[in-house]
N, C-alpha and C positions, 0 to 999 in steps of 0.2 A: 736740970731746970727746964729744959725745953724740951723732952720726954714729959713730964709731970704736964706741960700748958698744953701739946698735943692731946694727950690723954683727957686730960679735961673737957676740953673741946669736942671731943667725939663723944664724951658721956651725954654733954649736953645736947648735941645733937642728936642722940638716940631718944634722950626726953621729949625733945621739939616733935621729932617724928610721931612716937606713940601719942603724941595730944591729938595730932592731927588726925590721924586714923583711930581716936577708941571711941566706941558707943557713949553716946551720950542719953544719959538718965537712963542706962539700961533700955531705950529703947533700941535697939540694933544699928544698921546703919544711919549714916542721915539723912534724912530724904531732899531730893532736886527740888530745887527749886523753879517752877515752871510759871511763866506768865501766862496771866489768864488771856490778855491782848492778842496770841499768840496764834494761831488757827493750829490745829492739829496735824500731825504731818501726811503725807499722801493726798488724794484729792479725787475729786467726781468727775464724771462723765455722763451725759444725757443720753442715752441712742436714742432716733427716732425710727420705735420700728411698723409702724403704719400712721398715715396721717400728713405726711410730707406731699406737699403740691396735691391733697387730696383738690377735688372737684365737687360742689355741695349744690342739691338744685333746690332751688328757692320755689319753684311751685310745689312740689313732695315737698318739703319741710323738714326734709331730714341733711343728715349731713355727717359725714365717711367716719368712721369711730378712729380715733386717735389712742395710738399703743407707745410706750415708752420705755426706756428699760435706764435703772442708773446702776453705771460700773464705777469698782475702783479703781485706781493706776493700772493695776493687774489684770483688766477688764472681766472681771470676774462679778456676777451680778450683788447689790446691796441689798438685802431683804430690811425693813423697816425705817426705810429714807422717807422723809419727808417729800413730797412734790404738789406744788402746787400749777393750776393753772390759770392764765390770766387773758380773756377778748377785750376787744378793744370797745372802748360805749361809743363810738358815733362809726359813723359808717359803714361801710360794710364788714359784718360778722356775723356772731351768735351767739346764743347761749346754751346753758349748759341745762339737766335736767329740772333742774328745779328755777328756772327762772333767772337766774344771774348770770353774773359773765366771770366768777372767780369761783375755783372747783378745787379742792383740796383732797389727798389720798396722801396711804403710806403703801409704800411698794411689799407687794407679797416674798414670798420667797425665791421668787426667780427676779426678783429683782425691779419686776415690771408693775403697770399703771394702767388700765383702761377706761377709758371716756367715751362712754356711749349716750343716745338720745340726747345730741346737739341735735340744735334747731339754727340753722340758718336765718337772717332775718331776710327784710324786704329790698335791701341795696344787693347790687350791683357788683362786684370788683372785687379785687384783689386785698388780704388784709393778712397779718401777723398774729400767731398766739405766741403768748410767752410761758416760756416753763422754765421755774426754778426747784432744784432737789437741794434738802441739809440734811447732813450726816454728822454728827459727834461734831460738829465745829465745822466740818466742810460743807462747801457749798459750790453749785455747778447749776449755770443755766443755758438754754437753748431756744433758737426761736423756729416755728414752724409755721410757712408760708401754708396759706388754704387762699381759694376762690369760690364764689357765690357766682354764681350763672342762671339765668332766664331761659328756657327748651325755646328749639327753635319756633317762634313766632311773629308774626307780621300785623302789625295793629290789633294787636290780640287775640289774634287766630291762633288756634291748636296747628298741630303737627297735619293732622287730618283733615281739617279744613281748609288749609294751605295747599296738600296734597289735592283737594279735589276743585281746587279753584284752577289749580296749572293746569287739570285735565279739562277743565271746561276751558280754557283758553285754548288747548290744545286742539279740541273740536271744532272750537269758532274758526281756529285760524284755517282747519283743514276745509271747514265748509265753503272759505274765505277764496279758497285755493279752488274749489270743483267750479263753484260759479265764476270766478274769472276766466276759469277755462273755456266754462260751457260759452262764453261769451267770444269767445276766439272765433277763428275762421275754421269752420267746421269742416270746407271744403280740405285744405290741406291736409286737417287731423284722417280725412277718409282715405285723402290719397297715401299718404305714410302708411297706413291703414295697407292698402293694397300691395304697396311695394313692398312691404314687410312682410305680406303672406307670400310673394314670389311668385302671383299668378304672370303669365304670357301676354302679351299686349298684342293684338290683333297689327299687319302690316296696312 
């Protein structure tokens, strides 16, 4: 009798098993079940490879081209990532070629992005771009510091104007210097004068 219950028992769990493991409606196995909520495994990286602490001058109007590259975990480049970029509207920044301050691309085959014919605006200082890259569900952002800079000038003198202002000050002051001399005691200036040529002085 307890040969017979054992045996039973293992049929039945041979049945259990095969449920669990056979295709269902001939479609093969069964597929995972995966949350959409879920981000996709592995993940992005931003390189910034030109454009970091660039320097932008606001009289040229131009401003340093910004290169970016997005990797995977494996730092291996992402060809057709999304990235976008983003300046800031008040204070000091720029825009981008067409007038705004958000600029969107997909990354070529090496993986990279380039942003050229920024325009610097008319502030001053120091400001932030942001960049964000999506890939199949991931996403990876970065922020890259830039400054705005005025050329050296002084109540709105050029470099050159400046330049020939210190040299006229430089002549005034030297002229400044011959006539206070001239105004000295000339007699002394003669005698040094003599003693310095090493002529003999009569006993």
């Amino acid at each position: 009798m307890r040969m017979r219950d054992s045996g039973w028992i293992r049929d039945l769990s041979l049945i259990m098993a095969g449920l669990l493991v056979a295709p269902s409606s001939g479609q093969g196995a069964m597929p995972v079940h995966t949350d959409p909520g879920q981000p996709a495994q592995g993940m992005l990286n931003i390189v910034v490879v030109k454009g970091e602490g660039a320097i932008n001058n606001i009289k040229q109007r131009t401003a340093r081209e910004v290169v970016v590259q997005v990797e995977d975990e494996n730092r291996k480049p992402v060809a057709g990532a999304s990235v976008a970029f983003l300046l800031p509207n008040s204070g000091p920044s720029a825009t981008f070629a067409d007038g705004g301050r958000l600029f969107t691309a997909v990354t070529d085959q090496n993986g990279r992005v380039s942003v050229t014919s920024m325009k610097p605006n008319q502030s001053v200082g120091s400001y932030t771009m942001n960049v964000t890259a999506s890939f199949q569900g991931l996403r990876a952002s970065k922020v890259i510091a830039q400054k705005n800079i005025m050329p050296l000038a002084i109540a709105g003198m050029s470099l050159g104007v400046f330049v020939a202002v210190l040299g006229a000050a430089a002549a005034v002051g030297t002229v400044l210097a011959v006539r206070s001399g001239s105004n000295g005691d000339t007699t002394t200036v003669n005698n040094r004068a003599r003693v310095s040529i090493g002529q003999p002085s009569l006993p």
